[in-house]
C-alpha positions as CSV (number, residue, x, y, z in Angstrom):
1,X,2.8,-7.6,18.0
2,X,-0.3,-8.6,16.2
3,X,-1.1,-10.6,13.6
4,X,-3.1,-9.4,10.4
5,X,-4.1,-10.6,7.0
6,X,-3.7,-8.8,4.1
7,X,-6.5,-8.3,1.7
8,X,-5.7,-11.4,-0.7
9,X,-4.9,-13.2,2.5
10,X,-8.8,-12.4,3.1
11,X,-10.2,-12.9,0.1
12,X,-8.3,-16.5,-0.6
13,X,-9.6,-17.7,2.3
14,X,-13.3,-16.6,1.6
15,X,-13.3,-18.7,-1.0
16,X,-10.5,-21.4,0.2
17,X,-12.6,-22.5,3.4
18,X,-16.0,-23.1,2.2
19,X,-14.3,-25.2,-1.0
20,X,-12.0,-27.0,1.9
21,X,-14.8,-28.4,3.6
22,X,-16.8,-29.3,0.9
23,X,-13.7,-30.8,-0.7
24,X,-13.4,-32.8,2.3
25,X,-17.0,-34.1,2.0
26,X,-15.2,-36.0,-0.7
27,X,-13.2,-38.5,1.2
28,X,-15.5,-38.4,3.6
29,X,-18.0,-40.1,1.7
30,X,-15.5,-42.5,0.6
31,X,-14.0,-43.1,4.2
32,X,-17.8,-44.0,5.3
33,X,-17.7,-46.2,2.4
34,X,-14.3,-48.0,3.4
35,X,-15.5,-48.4,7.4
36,X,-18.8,-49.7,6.3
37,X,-17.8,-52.4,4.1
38,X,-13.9,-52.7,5.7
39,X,-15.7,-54.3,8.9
40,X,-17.7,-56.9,6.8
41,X,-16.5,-60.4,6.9
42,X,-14.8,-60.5,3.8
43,X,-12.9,-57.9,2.0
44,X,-14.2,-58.7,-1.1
45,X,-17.0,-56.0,-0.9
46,X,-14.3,-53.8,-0.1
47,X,-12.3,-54.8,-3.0
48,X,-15.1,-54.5,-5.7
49,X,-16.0,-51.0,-4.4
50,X,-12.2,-49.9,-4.9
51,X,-12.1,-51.3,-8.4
52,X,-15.7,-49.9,-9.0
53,X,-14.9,-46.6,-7.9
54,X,-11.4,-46.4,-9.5
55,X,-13.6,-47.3,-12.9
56,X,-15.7,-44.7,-12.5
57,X,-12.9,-42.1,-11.1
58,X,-11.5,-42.7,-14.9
59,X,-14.8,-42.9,-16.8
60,X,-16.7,-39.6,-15.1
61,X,-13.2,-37.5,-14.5
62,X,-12.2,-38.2,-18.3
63,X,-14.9,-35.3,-18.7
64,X,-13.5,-33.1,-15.6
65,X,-12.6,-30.5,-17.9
66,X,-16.8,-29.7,-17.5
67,X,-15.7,-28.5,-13.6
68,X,-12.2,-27.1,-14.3
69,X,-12.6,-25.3,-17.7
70,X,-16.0,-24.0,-16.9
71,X,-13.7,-22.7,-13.5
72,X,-11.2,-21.3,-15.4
73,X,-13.7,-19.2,-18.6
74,X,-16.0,-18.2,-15.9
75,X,-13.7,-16.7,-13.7
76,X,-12.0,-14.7,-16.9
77,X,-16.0,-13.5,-17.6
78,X,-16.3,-12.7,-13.8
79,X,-13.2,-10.8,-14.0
80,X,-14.4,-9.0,-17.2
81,X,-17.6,-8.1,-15.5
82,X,-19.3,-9.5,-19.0
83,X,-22.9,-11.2,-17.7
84,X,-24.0,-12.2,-21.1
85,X,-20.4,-14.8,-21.4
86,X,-21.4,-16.0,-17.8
87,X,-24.4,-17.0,-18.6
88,X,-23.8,-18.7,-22.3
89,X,-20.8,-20.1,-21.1
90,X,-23.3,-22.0,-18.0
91,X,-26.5,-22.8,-20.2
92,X,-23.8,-24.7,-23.0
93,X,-21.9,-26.4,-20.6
94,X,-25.0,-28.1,-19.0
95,X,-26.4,-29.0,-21.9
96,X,-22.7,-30.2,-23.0
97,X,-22.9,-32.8,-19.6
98,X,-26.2,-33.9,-20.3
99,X,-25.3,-35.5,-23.5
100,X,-22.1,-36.8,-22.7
101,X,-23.9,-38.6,-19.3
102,X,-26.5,-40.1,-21.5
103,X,-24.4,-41.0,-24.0
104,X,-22.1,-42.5,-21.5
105,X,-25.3,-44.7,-20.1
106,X,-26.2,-46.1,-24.0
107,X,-22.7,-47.2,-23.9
108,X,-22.0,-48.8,-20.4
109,X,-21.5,-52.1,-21.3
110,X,-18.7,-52.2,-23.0
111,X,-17.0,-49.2,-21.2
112,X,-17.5,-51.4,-18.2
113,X,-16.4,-54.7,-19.4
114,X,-12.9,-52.9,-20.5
115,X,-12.9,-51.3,-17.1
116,X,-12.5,-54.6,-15.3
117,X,-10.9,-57.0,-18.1
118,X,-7.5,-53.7,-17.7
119,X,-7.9,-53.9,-13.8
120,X,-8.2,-57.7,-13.9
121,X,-8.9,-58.3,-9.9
122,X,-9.6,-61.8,-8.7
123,X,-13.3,-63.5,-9.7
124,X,-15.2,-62.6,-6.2
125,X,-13.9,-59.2,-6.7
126,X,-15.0,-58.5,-10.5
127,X,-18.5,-59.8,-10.1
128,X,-19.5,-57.6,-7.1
129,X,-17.7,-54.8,-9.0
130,X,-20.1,-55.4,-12.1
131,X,-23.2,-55.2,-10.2
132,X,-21.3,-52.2,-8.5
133,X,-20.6,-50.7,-11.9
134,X,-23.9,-51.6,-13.7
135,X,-25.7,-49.1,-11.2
136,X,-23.3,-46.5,-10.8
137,X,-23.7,-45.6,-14.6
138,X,-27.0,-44.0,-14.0
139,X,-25.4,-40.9,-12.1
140,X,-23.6,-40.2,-14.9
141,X,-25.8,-37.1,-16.0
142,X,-26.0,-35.9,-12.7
143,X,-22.3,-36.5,-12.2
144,X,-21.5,-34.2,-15.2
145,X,-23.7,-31.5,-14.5
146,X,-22.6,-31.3,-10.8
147,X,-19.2,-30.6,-12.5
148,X,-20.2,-27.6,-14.7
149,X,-22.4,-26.0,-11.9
150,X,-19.4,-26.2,-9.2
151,X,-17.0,-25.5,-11.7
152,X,-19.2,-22.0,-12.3
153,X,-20.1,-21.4,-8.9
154,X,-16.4,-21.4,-8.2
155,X,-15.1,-19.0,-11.2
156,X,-18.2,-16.6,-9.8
157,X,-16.8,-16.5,-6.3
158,X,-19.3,-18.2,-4.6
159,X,-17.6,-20.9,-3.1
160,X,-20.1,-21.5,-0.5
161,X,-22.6,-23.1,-3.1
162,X,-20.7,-26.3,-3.6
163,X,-20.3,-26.4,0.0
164,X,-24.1,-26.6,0.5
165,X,-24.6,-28.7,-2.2
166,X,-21.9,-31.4,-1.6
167,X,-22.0,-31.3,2.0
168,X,-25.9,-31.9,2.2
169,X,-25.7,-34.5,-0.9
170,X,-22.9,-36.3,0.8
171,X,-24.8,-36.0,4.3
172,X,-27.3,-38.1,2.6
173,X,-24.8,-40.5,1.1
174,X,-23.7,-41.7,4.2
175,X,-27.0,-42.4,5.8
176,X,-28.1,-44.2,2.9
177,X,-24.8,-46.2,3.2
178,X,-25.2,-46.9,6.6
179,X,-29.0,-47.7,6.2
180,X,-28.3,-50.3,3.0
181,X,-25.4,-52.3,3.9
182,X,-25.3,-52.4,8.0
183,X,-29.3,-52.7,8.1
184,X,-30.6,-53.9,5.0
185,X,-27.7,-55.7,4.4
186,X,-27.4,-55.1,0.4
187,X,-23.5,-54.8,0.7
188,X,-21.3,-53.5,-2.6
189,X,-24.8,-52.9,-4.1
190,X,-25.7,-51.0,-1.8
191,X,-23.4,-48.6,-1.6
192,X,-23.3,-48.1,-5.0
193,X,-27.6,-47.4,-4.6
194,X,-26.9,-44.7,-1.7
195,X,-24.1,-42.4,-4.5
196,X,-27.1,-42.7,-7.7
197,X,-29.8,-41.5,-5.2
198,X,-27.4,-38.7,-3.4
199,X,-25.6,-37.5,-6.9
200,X,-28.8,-36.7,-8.1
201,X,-29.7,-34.7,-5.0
202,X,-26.5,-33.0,-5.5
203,X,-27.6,-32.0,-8.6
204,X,-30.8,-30.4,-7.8
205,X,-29.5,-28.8,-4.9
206,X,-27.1,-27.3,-7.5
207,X,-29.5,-26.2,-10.3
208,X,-31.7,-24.3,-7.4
209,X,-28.2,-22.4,-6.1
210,X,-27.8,-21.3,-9.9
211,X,-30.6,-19.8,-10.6
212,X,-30.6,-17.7,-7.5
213,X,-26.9,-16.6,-8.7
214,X,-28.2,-15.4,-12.3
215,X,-26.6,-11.7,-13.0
216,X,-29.5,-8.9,-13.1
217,X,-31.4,-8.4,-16.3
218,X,-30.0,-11.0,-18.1
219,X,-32.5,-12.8,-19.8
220,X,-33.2,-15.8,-21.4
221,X,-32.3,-15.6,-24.9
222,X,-31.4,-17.3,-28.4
223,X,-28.7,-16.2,-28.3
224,X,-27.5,-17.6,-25.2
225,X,-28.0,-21.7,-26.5
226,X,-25.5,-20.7,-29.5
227,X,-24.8,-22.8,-32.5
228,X,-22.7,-25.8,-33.3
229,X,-19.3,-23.9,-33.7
230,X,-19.7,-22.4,-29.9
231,X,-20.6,-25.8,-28.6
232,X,-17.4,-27.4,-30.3
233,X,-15.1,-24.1,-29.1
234,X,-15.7,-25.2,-25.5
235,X,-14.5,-29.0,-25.9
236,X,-11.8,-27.3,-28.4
237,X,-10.6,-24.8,-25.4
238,X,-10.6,-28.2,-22.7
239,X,-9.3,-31.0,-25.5
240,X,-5.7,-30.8,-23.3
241,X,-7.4,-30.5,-19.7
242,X,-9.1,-34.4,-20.8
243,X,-6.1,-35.6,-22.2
244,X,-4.1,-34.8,-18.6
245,X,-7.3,-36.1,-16.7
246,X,-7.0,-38.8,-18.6
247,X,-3.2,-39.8,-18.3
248,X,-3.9,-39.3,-14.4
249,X,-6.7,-41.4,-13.9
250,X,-5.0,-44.1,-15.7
251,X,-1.8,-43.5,-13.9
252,X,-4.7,-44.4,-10.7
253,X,-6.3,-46.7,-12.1
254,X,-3.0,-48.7,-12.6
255,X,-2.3,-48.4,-9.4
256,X,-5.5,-50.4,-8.3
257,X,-4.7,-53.1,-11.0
258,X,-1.5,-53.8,-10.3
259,X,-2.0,-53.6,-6.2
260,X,-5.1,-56.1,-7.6
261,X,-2.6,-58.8,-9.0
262,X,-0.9,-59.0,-5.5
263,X,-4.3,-60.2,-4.4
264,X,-7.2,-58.9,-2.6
265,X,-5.5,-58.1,0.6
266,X,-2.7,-55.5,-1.1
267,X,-5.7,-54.5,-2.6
268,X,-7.7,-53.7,-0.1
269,X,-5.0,-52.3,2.0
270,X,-3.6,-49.8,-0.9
271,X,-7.7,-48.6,-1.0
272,X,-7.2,-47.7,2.5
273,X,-4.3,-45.7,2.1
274,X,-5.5,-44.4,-1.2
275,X,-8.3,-42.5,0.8
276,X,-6.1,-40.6,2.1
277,X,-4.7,-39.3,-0.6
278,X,-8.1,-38.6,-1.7
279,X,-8.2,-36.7,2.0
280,X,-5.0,-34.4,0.7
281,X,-5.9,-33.4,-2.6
282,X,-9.2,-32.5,-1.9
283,X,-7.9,-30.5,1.5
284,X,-5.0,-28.8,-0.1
285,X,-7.5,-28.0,-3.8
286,X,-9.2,-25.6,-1.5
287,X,-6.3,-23.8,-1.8
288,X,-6.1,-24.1,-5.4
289,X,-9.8,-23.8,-6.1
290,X,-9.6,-20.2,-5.0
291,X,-6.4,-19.9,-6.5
292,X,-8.1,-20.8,-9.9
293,X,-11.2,-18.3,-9.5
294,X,-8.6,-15.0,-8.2
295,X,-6.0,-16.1,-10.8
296,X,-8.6,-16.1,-13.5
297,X,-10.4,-12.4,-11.8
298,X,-6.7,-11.2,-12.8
299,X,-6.2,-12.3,-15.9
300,X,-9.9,-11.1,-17.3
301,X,-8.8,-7.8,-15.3
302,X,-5.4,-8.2,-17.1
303,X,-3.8,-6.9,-13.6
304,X,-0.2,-8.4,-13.4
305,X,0.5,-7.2,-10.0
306,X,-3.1,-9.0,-9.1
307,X,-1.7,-12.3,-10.4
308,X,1.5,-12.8,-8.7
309,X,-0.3,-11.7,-5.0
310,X,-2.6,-14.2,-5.1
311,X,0.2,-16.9,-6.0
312,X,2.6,-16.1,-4.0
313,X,-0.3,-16.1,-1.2
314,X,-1.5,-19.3,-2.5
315,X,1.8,-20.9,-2.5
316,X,2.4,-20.1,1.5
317,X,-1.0,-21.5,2.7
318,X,-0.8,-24.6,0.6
319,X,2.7,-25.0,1.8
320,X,1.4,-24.5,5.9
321,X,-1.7,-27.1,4.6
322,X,0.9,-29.6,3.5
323,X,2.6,-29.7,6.7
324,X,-0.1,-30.3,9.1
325,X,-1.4,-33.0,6.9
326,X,2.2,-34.4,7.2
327,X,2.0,-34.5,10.7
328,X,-1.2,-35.7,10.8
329,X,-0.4,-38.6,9.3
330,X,2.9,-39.4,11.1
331,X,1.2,-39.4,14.7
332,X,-2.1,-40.6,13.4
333,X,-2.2,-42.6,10.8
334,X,-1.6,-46.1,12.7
335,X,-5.3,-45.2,14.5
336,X,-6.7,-43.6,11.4
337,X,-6.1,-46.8,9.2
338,X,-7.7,-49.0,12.3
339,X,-10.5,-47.0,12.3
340,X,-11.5,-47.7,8.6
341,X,-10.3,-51.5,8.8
342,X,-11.3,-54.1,11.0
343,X,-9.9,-56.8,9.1
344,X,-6.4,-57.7,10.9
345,X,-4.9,-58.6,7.7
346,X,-5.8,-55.8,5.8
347,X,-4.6,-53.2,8.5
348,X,-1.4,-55.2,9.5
349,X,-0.8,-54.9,5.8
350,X,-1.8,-51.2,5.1
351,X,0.8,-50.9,8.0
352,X,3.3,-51.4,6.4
353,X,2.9,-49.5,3.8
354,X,2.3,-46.2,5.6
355,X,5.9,-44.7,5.5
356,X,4.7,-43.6,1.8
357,X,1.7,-41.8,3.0
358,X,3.4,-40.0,5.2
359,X,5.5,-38.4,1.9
360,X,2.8,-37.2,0.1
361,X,1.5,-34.2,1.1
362,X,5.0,-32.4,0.8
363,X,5.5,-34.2,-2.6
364,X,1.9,-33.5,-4.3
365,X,0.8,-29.6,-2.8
366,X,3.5,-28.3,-5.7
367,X,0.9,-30.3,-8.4
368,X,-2.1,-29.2,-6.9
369,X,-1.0,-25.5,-6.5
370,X,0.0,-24.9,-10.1
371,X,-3.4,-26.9,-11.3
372,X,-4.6,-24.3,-9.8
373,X,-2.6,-21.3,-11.2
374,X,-2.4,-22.7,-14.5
375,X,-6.7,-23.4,-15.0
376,X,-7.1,-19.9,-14.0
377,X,-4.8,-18.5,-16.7
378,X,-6.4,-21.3,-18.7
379,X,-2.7,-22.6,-19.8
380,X,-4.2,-25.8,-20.1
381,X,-1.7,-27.5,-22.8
382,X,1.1,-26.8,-20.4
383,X,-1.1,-29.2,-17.8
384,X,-1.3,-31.9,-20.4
385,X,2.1,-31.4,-21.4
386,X,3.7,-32.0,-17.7
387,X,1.4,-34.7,-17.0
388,X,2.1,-36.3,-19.9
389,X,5.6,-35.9,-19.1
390,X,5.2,-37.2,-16.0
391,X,3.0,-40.2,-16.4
392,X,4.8,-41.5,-19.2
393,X,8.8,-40.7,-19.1
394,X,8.3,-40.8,-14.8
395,X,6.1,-43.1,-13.3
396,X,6.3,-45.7,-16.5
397,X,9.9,-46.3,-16.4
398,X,10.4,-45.7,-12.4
399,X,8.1,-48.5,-12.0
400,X,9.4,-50.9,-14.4
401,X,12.6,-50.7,-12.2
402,X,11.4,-51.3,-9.4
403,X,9.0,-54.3,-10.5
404,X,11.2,-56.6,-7.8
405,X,10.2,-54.3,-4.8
406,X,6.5,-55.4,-4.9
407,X,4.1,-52.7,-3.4
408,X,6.5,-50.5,-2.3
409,X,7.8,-50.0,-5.6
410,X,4.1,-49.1,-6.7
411,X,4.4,-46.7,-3.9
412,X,7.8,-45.1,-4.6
413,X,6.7,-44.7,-8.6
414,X,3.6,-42.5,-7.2
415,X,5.7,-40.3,-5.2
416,X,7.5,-39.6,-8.4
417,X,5.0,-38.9,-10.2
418,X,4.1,-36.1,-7.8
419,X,7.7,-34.6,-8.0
420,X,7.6,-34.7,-11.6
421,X,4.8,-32.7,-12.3
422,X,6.4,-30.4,-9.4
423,X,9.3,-30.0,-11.4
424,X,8.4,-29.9,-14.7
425,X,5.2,-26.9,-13.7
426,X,7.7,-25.2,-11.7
427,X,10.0,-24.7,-14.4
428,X,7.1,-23.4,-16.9
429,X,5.4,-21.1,-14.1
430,X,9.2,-19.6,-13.6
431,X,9.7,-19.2,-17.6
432,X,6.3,-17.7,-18.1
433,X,6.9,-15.3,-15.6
434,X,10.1,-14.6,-16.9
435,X,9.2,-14.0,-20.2
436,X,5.5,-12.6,-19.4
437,X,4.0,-15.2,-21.1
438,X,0.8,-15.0,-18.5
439,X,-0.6,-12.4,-20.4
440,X,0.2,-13.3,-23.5
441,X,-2.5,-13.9,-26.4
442,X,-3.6,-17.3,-26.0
């Protein structure tokens, strides 16, 4: 008896591979970052890059609507075969990040100084996470358009231009890591030296893998800039994917703070342990990635039957994904944890925490999946809606309960979180369906 694919089976993972591994390059680059300063004397350095990269997590993913919307219109276009919305919908939403980045860099001071003041770590910590923080700001442009060029590579079907330009970007990110802090010796700085220089590669890389992608005879026109009104539809159309960005990243970014005011070791144990989560959302998005672009293809092709293929084939991979990261993790994780920690505190501690970890893949995939599904049908107020939901009437109160359980109760009020927006986006995916709501005029 042999085994085939179907012809969705095929297609999803055309475009699910090349946007696993460069999903990976992710936590990758911040699993260099963690080994390289984890074995330094102090985890101080470790600490401020945690807070420092949790700040800017919130800040730049506030705007990750530039990546996922752009996703979610493109792929509609694509579907429509319309060249001319392709390429408007590109061109605004680059000129849209630029902006926003250097608006974001006239205004870094006091973004930053709220940034620490709400994560409050210890004094060591904040300063190193200021100098950290003070250079990091300068990728913002690059950051933003990285976001908007993947996010219309991905909607185009050509997954295998953010693997190129992430993986080499992040390539270079890691010998620049290893080549500031082990040999020059420049620490938190210069880790934080190595991402400006490599987000900016990424960027270029980016640009030059666009233009070769431009649809035939489409040329540059008046036309395709727009006016003021077209500008403002596109932050109209993503208003609710930033407000559920939002409500995560501070649902993260209270996750530091909080493992912050147990000290610096909790700290910088839960930053170990919180790279791997990084590790299963971006391995089981590649899933949802291509989910997002052949969800969208249907909905611009308005083909029903299309639609519920490619979820139901979605759902089974992610669900296979989410199991092998599970076990992973249980045979593993003692040795993976070790080999990004050095410090016997830190990975005695990060120890004991690792039960939790070994929860998560089963409890977020559901989240990630229906992300996915629900960006390509561009149902974004139902994603603000759940997080919302979740964030606030979930993980608030669960962890106000469990105050008196100390990290584990941090712990058990993430897992929640994850089975909340499980529940509450499995419950609208079953009632749009049921009511053919998919389809419906938005």
């Amino acid at each position: 008896m042999t085994f085939r694919l179907s012809v969705t089976d095929r297609r999803l993972w055309a475009l699910a591979w090349p946007l696993m591994l460069t999903n990976l390059t992710v936590p990758l680059l911040g699993l260099v970052d963690t080994a390289v300063l984890g074995h330094l004397e102090t985890p101080e350095y470790l600490g401020a890059v945690a807070v420092g990269a949790n700040l800017f997590s919130l800040l730049y993913w506030t705007f990750g609507f530039m990546r996922m919307g752009t996703t979610g219109l493109a792929a509609q276009a694509w579907g429509k075969r319309d060249s001319f919305s392709q390429v408007a919908l590109l061109l605004r939403s680059v000129m849209l990040a630029v902006g926003i980045g250097l608006l974001l860099i006239l205004c870094h001071q006091p973004l930053i100084q709220t940034g620490l003041t709400l994560m409050n770590p210890s004094a060591g910590v904040t300063e190193l996470a200021a100098e950290y923080a003070a250079i990091r700001i300068w990728s913002a442009p690059a950051v933003l358009c990285q976001y908007t060029l993947v996010g219309w590579l991905i909607g185009t079907q050509f997954p295998r231009g953010p693997m190129v330009m992430l993986i080499v970007a992040n390539g270079l990110n890691i010998v620049l890591d290893v080549l500031f802090v082990t040999v020059l010796g420049w620490n938190s700085r210069g880790v934080a030296i190595a991402t400006v220089i490599a987000e900016y590669g990424a960027a270029i890389i980016g640009f030059a893998i666009v233009l070769r992608r431009m649809p035939d005879g489409q040329r540059l026109t008046r036309e395709l800039f727009g006016q003021l009104a077209d500008y403002l539809a596109i932050l109209q159309v993503n208003r609710h994917i930033m407000v559920r960005t939002i409500a995560l990243l501070l649902v993260l970014a209270f996750f530091t703070a909080q493992g912050a005011r147990q000290g610096d070791t909790i700290l910088a144990a839960n930053a170990v342990l919180i790279t791997f989560l990084l590790l299963i959302s971006n391995a089981l998005d590649g899933f949802a990635n291509a989910a997002e672009a052949l969800i969208g293809e249907s909905v611009g092709r308005d083909s029903r039957r299309q639609f519920f293929v490619v979820f139901r084939c979605a759902l089974r991979w992610s669900l296979w994904g989410s199991l092998l990261l599970t076990i992973l993790f249980v045979v593993g994780g003692r040795s993976l944890i070790a080999l990004l920690t050095g410090i016997e505190e830190v990975r005695t501690t990060a120890w004991q925490y690792l039960p939790w970890l070994w929860l998560l893949p089963l409890a977020s995939v559901w989240g990630f999946l229906f992300d996915g599904v629900f960006i390509g049908a561009t149902r974004t107020r139902d994603m603000q809606n759940t997080m919302l939901f979740s964030a606030l009437g979930v993980f608030a109160p669960v962890w106000w309960l469990t105050t008196g359980w100390g990290n584990h109760g941090l712990w058990f009020s993430l897992i929640c979180l994850m089975l909340a927006r499980a529940a509450s986006m499995g419950w609208l995916c079953w009632s749009h369906t049921r009511n053919d709501r998919w389809f419906s005029t938005r």
